[in-house]
C-alpha positions as CSV (number, residue, x, y, z in Angstrom):
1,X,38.0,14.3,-32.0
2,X,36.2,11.1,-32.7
3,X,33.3,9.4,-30.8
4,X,33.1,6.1,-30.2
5,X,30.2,4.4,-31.4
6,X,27.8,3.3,-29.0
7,X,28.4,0.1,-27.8
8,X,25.0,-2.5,-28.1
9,X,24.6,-5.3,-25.7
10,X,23.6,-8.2,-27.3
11,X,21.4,-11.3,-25.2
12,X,23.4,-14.5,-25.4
13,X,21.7,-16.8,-28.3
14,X,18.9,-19.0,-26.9
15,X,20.5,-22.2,-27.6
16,X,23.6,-21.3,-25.2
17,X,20.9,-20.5,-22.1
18,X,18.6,-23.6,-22.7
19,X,22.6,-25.5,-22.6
20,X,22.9,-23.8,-19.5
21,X,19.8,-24.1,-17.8
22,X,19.6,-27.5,-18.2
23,X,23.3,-28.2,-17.3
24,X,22.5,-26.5,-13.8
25,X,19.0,-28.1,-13.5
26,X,20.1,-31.3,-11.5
27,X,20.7,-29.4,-8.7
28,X,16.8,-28.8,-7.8
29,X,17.1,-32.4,-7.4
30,X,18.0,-33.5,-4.4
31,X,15.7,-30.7,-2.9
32,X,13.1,-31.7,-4.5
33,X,13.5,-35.3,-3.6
34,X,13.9,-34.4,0.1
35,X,10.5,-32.3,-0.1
36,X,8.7,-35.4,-1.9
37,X,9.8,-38.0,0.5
38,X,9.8,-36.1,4.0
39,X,6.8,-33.4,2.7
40,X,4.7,-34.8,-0.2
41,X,4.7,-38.3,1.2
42,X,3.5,-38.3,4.3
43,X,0.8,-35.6,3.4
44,X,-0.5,-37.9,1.3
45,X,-0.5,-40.8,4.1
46,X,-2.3,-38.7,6.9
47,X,-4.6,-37.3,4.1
48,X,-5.4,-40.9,3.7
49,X,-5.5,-42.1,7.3
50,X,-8.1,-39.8,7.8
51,X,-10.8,-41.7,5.9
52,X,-9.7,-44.5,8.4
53,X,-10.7,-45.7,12.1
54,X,-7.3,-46.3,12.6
55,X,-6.0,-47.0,16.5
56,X,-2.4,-46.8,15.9
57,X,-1.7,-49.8,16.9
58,X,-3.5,-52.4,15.0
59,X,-1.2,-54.1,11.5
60,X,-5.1,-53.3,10.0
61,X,-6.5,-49.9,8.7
62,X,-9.9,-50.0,8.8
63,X,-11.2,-47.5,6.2
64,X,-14.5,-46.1,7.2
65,X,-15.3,-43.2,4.1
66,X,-16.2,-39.9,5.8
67,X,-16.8,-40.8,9.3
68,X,-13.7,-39.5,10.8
69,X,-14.6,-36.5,9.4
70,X,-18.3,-36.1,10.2
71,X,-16.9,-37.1,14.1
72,X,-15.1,-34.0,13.8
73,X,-16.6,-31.7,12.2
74,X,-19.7,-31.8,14.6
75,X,-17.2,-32.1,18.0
76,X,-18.2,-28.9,19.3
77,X,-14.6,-28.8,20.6
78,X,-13.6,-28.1,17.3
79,X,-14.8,-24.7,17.0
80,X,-13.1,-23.8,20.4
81,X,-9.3,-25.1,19.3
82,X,-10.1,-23.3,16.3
83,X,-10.7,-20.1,18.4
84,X,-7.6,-20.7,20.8
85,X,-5.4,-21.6,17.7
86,X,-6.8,-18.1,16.0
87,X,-6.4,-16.1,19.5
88,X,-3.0,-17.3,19.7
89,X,-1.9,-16.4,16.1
90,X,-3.2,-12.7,16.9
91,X,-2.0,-11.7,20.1
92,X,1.7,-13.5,19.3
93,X,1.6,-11.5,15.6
94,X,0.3,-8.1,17.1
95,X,3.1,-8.7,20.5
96,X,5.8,-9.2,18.2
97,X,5.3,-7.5,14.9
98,X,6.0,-3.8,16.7
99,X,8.7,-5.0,18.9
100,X,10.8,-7.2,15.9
101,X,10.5,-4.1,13.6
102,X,12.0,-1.5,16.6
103,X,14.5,-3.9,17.5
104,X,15.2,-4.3,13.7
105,X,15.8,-0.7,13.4
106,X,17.7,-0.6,16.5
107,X,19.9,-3.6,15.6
108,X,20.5,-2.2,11.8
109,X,22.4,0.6,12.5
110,X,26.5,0.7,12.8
111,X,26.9,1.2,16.5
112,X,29.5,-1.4,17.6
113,X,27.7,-1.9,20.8
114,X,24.8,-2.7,18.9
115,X,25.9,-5.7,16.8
116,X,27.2,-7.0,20.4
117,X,23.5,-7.2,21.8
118,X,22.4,-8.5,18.8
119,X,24.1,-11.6,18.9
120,X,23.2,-11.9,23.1
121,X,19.6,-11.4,22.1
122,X,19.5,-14.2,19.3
123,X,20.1,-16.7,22.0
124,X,16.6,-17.3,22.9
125,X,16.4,-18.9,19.4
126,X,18.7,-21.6,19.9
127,X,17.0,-22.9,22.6
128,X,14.3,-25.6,22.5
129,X,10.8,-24.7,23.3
130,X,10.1,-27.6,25.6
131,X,13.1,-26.8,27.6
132,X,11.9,-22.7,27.7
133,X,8.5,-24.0,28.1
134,X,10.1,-26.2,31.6
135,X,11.7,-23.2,32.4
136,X,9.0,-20.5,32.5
137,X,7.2,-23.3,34.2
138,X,9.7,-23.3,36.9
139,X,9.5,-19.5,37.4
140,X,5.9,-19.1,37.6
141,X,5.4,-21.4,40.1
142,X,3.4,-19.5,42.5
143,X,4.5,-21.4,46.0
144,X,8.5,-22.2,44.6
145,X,9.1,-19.3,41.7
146,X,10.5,-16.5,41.4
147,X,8.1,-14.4,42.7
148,X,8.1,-16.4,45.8
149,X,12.1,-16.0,45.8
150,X,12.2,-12.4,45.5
151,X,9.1,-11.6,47.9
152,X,7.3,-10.0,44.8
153,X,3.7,-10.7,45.3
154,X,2.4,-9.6,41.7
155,X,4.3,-12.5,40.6
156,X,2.7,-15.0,43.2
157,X,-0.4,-16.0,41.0
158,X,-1.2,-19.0,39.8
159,X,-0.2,-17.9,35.9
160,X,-1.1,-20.9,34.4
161,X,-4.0,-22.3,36.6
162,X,-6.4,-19.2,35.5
163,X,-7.4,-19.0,31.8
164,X,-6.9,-15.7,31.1
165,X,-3.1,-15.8,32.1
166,X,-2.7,-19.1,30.8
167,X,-3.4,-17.7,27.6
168,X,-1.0,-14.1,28.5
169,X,2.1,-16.8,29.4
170,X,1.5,-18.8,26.0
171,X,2.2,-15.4,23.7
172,X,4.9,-14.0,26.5
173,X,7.1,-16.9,26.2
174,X,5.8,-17.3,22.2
175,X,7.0,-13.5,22.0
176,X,10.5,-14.1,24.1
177,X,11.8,-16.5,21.9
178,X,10.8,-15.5,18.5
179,X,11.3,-11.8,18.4
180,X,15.1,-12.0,18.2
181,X,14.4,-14.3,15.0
182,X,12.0,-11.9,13.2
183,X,14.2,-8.5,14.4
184,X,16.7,-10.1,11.8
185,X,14.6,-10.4,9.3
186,X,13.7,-6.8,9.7
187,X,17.0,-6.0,10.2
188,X,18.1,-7.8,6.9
189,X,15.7,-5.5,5.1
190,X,16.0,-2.3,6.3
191,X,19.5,-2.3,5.6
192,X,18.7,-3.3,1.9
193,X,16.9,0.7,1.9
194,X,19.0,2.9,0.1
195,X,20.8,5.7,2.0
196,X,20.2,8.2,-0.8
197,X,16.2,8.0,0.6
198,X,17.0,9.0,4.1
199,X,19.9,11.7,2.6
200,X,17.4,13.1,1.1
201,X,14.6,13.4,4.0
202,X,17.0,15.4,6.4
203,X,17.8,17.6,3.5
204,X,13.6,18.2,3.5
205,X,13.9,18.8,7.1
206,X,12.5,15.0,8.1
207,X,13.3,14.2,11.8
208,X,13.7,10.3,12.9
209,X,10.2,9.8,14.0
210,X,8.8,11.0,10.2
211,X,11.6,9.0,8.2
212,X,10.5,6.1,10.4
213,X,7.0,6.5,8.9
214,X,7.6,7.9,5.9
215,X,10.5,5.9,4.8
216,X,11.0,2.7,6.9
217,X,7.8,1.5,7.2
218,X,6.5,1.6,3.6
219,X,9.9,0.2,2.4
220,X,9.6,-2.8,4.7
221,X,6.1,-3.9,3.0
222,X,7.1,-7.0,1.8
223,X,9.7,-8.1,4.6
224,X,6.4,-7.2,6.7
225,X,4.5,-9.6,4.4
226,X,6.8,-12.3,5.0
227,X,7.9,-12.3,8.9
228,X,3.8,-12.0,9.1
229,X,3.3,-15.4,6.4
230,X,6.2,-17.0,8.6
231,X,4.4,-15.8,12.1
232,X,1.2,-17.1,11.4
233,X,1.9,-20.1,9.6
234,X,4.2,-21.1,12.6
235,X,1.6,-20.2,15.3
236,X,-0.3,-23.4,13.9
237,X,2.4,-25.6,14.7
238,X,2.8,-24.5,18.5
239,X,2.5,-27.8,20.5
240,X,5.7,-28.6,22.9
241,X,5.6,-25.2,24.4
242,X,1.8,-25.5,25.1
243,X,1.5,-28.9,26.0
244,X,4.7,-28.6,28.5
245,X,3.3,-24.9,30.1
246,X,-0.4,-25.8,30.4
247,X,-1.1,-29.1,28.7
248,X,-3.8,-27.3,27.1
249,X,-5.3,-26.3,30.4
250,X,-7.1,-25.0,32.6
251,X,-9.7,-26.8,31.1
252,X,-9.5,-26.1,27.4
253,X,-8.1,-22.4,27.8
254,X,-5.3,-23.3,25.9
255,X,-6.2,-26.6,23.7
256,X,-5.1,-25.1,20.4
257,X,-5.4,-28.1,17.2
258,X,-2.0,-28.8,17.3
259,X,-2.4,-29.6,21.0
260,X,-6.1,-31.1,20.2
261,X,-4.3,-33.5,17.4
262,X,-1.8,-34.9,19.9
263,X,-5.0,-35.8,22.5
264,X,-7.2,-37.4,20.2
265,X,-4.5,-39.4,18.3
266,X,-1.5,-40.5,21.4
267,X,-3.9,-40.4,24.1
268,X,-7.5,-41.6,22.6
269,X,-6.1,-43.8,19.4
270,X,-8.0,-42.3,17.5
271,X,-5.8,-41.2,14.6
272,X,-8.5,-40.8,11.9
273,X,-10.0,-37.9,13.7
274,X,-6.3,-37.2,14.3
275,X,-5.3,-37.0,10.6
276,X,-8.6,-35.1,10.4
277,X,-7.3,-32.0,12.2
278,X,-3.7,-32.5,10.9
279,X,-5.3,-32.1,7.1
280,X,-7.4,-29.1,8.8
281,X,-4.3,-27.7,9.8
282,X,-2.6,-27.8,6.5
283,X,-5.2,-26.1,5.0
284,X,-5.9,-23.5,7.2
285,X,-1.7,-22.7,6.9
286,X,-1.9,-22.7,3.0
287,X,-5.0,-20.6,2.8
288,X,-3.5,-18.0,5.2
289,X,-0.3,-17.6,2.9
290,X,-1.9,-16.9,0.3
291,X,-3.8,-14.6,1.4
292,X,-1.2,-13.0,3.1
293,X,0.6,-12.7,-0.2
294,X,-2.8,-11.2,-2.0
295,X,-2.9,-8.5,0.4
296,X,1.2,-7.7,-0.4
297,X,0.4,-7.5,-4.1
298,X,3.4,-8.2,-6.1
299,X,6.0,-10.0,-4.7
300,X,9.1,-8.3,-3.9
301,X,11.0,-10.3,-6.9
302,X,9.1,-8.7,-9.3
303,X,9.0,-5.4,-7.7
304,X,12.9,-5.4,-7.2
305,X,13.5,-6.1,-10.9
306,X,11.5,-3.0,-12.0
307,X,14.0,-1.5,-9.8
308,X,16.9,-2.7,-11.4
C-alpha cells in the first residue's frame, strides 16, 4: 500500500493579492467619503467656531483667539455638567451592564418561547427618545399619572421636580430602552462560545451558576469591552430624552454637556462657548475608548486569529 505524499499548501504569489486588493479597494470609498463630509467636516467647522464670538445669526464670524475657551473653562458650571454627564454614564453602565448580559444569556438559548420575547423586548429600541421621554413624562405626573390612576401612592411623587429622582428617571428610562439593544450584543457573543467548553464543565461536575462564571463571563471579555465603549461613548450624546423629561432641571440636577451645549448655543447665541463644549465632548468620548480598549488588551480580531 502506497501513501500519498503530503500535500503543501502554497500562498497565492504577491502580485495576484496586491491585483486583488486593489481591484476591491474602491469600495472603502464611498464610506469614507460619507465619514469626511458628514464626520470630518463639520468637526473641523465647530473646532473652528470655537475660537469665534459667533451668535448664530450674524453673515460675520467674529474670531476672538482663546476667549471662548477661557469663558468656559472658568464657568464654574462646567465642572457640575461634567459631574452630571460622568454620574449619568455610571449609574446607566452599572444598571444595564448586569441586566443586558442575564438577558443575553436568557435570550441565547434555543427555547422557542424565548426567541418570541426577544423580538417583543427589542421594541423599546425602535422608538424615539423624545417620544419615550413625553411618555414617561406623562406617567409620572404626580396629580394626572399613573400613580394617580391606579391609587398607588409611592408613585404619587414629584419624580422629576426633586434632584435625586430626577437623576433615578434619567438612567430608568436610559436603562428601559437600551438594554434590549445591548442583550443582543451579548447574545451575539455568547452564542459564538463553543459548546465543547460547557460539554466539558458538566462532565467536571460544573453546575449553571459556576459555568456562568467560569465560562460565560471570561469568554465575553471583549463583547464586554465593546457594549461598555458603545455605552459610555453614547451616554455623552444623551440630550432629547433629558431636555424633554427635566430640561436639565430641577435647577441643574440634570444639565449634563450635551444639554449645557444646547443652552449656551440655541438659547444664549453664544455658539463659541457652544463649539467649546461640543470639542470637549469629542474629546472626552475619544479618550474614554481608548482607554476602554487599553484595559481589554488585545482586541478580539487578533485574539480570534490565534484561535484559528
Amino acid at each position: 500500500m502506497t501513501i500519498a505524499p503530503p500535500v503543501v499548501r502554497t500562498a497565492p504569489p504577491a502580485a495576484s493579492r496586491g491585483a486583488r486588493s486593489v481591484s476591491v479597494s474602491w469600495m472603502a470609498w464611498p464610506a469614507l467619503f460619507a465619514f469626511t463630509v458628514f464626520g470630518i467636516v463639520p468637526l473641523f467647522g465647530v473646532l473652528v467656531l470655537s475660537f469665534s464670538s459667533w451668535n448664530g445669526l450674524s453673515p460675520n464670524i467674529p474670531f476672538t483667539g482663546l476667549d471662548s475657551w477661557r469663558s468656559v473653562l472658568n464657568d464654574p458650571d462646567l465642572p457640575h455638567a461634567l459631574w452630571v454627564t460622568f454620574l449619568i454614564m455610571a449609574l446607566s453602565w452599572l444598571a444595564q451592564t448586569p441586566i443586558s448580559i442575564l438577558l443575553g444569556v436568557f435570550i441565547a438559548s434555543h427555547q422557542r418561547y424565548r426567541n418570541w420575547l426577544a423580538v417583543l423586548y427589542f421594541v423599546p429600541l425602535l422608538l424615539s427618545q423624545a417620544a419615550i421621554a413625553i411618555t414617561y413624562k406623562a406617567l409620572l405626573d404626580p396629580n394626572f399619572g399613573l400613580g394617580a390612576g391606579l391609587g398607588w401612592g409611592f408613585l404619587q411623587q414629584d419624580w422629576l421636580g426633586e434632584s435625586k429622582l430626577a437623576v433615578g428617571v434619567v438612567i430608568f428610562v436610559v436603562s428601559w430602552q437600551w438594554i434590549p439593544f445591548h442583550s443582543l450584543i451579548y447574545q451575539g457573543g455568547i452564542r459564538q462560545i463553543p459548546v465543547s467548553m460547557y460539554e466539558a464543565a458538566e462532565i467536571d461536575g460544573a453546575g449553571r451558576v459556576r459555568k456562568f462564571f467560569s465560562i460565560t463571563l471570561p469568554q465575553l471579555k471583549y463583547t464586554i469591552i465593546t457594549s461598555s465603549t458603545l455605552m459610555v461613548v453614547g451616554s455623552l450624546t444623551f440630550f432629547d430624552l433629558i431636555y424633554v423629561l427635566t430640561a436639565g432641571g430641577p435647577g441643574d440636577a440634570t444639565r449634563a454637556l450635551a444639554v449645557d451645549m444646547y443652552q449656551r448655543g440655541f438659547k444664549a447665541n453664544l455658539m463659541g462657548p457652544a463649539s467649546v463644549i461640543a470639542v470637549i465632548l469629542v474629546l472626552v468620548g475619544l479618550g474614554l475608548a481608548l482607554l476602554l480598549r487599553r484595559l481589554g488588551g488585545r482586541d478580539a480580531a487578533e485574539s480570534q486569529l490565534e484561535g484559528a
